[in-house]
N, C-alpha and C positions, 0 to 999 in steps of 0.2 A: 982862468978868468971866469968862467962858466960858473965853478964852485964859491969864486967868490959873489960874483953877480944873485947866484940863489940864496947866500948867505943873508947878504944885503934884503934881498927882497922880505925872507923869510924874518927880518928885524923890524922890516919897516911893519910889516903886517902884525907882529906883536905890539909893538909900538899903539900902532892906532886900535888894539884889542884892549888896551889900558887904559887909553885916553879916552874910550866908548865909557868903559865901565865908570871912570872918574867922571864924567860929563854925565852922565843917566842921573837923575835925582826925578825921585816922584815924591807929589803930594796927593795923601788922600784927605777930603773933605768928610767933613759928618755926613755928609748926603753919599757921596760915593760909596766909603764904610758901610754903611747901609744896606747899598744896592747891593755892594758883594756878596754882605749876608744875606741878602736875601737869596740871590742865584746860589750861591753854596745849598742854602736849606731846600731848595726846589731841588737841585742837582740830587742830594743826599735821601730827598725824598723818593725818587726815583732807582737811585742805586739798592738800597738793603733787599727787595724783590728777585733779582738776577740774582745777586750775591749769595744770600741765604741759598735756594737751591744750588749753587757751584759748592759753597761750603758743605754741604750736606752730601752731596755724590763722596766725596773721599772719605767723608764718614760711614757711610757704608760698605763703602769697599775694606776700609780697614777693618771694621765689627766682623765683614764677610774670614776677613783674616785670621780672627784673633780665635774663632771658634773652630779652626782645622790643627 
């Protein structure tokens, strides 16, 4: 009875992980769109900085590599 009762549960909570996704609809607005873009371009502004130097340590290390 146990195995079925988890069964059970285990359907119903797929069930309602179906009916989320069917039910979720977004709209974006030309203002919204927008805004996105713009946090994206801040966001991206900020990232290339960190990034380039993490890119660059393994490039080093492999140069360090390739001359031994």
């Amino acid at each position: 009875m146990d195995k079925i009762r988890i069964l059970l549960e285990q359907v119903d909570e797929a069930i309602a992980q179906e009916n989320s996704i069917k039910d979720t609809s977004v709209e974006f607005t030309p203002c919204r769109l927008s805004d996105i873009v713009d946090e994206l371009k801040e966001a991206l502004e900020r990232q290339p900085a960190t990034k380039d130097k993490e890119e660059k340590k393994p490039c080093a290390k492999e140069e360090a590599g390739h001359g031994t």
